[in-house]
C-alpha positions as CSV (number, residue, x, y, z in Angstrom):
1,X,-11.3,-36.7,6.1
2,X,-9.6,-33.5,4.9
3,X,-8.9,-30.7,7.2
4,X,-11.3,-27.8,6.7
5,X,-10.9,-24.3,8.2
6,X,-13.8,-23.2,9.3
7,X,-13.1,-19.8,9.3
8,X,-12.1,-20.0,5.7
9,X,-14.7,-18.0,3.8
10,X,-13.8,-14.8,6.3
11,X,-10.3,-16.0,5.4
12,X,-11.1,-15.1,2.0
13,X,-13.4,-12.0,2.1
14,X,-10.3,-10.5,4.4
15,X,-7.7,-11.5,1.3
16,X,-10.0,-9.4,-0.7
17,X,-10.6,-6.7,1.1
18,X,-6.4,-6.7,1.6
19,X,-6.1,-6.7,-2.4
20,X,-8.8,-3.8,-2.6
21,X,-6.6,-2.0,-0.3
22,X,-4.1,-2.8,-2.1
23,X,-5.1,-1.0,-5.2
24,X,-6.3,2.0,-3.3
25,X,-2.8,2.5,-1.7
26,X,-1.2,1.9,-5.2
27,X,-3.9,4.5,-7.0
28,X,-2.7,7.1,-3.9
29,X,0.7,6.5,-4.7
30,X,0.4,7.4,-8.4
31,X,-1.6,10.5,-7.4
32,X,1.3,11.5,-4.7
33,X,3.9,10.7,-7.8
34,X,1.2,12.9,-10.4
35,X,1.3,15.7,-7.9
36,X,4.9,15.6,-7.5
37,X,5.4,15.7,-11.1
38,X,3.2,19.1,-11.2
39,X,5.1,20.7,-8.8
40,X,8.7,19.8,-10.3
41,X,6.9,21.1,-13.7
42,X,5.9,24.9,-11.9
43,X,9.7,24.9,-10.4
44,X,11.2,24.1,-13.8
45,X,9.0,27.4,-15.0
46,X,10.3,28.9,-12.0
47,X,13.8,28.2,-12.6
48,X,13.1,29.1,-17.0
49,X,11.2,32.6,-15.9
50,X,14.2,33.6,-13.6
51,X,16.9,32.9,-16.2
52,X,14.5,34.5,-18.4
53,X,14.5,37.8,-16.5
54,X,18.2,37.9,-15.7
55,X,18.6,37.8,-19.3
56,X,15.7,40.2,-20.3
57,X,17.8,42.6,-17.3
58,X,20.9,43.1,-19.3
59,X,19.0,44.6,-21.9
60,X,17.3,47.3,-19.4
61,X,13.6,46.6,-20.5
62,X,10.9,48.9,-19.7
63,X,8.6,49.4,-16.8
64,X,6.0,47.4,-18.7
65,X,8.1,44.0,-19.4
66,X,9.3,44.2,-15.6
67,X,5.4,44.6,-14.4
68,X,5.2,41.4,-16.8
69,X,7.9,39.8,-15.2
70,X,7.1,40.2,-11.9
71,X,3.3,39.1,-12.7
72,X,4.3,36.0,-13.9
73,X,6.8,34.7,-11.0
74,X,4.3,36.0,-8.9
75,X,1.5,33.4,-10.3
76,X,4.0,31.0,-10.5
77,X,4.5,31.5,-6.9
78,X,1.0,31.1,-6.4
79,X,0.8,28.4,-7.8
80,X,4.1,26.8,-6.3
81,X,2.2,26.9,-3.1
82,X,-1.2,25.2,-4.2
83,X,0.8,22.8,-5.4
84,X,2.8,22.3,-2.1
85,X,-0.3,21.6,-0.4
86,X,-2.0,19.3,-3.0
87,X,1.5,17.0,-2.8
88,X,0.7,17.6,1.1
89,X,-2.7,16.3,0.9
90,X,-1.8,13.3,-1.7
91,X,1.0,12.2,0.9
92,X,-1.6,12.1,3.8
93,X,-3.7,10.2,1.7
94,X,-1.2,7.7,0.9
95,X,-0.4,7.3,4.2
96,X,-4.0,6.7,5.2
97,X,-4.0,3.8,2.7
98,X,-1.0,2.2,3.6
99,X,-2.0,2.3,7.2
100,X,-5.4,0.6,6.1
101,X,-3.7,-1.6,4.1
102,X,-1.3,-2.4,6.9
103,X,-4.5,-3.2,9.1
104,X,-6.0,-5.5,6.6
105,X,-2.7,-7.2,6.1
106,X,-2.6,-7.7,10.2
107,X,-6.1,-8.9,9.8
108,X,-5.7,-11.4,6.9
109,X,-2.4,-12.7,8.6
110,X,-3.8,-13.5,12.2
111,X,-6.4,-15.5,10.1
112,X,-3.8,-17.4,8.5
113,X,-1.7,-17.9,11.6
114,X,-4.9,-19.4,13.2
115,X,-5.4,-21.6,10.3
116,X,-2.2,-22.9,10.5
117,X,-1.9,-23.6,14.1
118,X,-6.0,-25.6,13.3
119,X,-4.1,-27.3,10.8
120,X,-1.4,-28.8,12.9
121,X,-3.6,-29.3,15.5
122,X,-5.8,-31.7,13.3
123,X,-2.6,-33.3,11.7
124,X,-1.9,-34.1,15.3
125,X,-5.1,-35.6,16.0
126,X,-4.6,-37.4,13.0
127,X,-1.1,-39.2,13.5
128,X,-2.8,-40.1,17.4
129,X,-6.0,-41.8,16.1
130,X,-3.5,-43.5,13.4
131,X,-1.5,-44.7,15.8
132,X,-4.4,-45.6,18.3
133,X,-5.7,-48.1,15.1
134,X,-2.5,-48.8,14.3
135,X,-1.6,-50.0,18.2
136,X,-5.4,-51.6,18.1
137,X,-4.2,-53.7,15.5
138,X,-1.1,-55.1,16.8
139,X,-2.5,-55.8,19.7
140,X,-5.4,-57.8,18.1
141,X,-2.9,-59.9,16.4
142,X,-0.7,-60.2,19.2
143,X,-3.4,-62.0,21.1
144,X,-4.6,-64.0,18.0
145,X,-1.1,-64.9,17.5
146,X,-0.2,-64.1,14.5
């Protein structure tokens, strides 16, 4: 007879509840890296609109392109800061899902480690009761003689 964990189907429901976890913490991840991405974009516009102005300031432009100037960096400012806290809030949700996933991968591996140790247990209890026929039988033909 086969050895057969009993325990197997929640074995299994806990390897997929791991890989679903899995794919959450990877689908955080690429949200963290989208967000990321976003805010290197507004400090790249940051970085063009100051260069921009410098240049614009040689020139002396009037009250009305300065106004325009300083509008802009000001909603890029703005938006520099939403965008800190959106990275903020991505990187707490990844963290959540790599904890979880960390918990289910806890979970899934005390299953296995239990099923191993059932496993050697009952390869144990094999070899004995193949020995115990094995000693049954010499000793039957020990006394018969042969």
């Amino acid at each position: 007879m086969a050895f057969r964990f009993r325990l197997g189907g929640l074995l299994g429901v806990r390897e997929k509840l791991e890989n679903q976890k899995k794919n959450e913490y990877g689908r955080a991840v690429a949200e963290l890296e989208r967000q990321k991405h976003v805010r290197a974009e507004i400090s790249e516009r940051q970085s063009e609109g100051l260069e921009s102005f410098r240049d614009a300031a040689r020139e002396r432009p009037s009250p009305g392109e300065l106004l325009l100037y300083g509008g802009y960096m000001a909603r890029l400012r703005s938006d520099a800061a939403r965008q800190d806290k959106a990275v903020s809030e991505a990187a707490r949700a990844a963290d959540e899902r790599r904890e979880e996933l960390i918990e289910r991968m806890r979970d899934r591996k005390a299953l296995e480690t239990l099923r191993d140790r059932k496993r050697e247990e009952y390869n144990e209890a094999e070899k004995r009761s193949e020995q115990k026929i094995s000693d049954e039988v010499g000793s039957y033909r020990f006394f018969r003689g042969e």
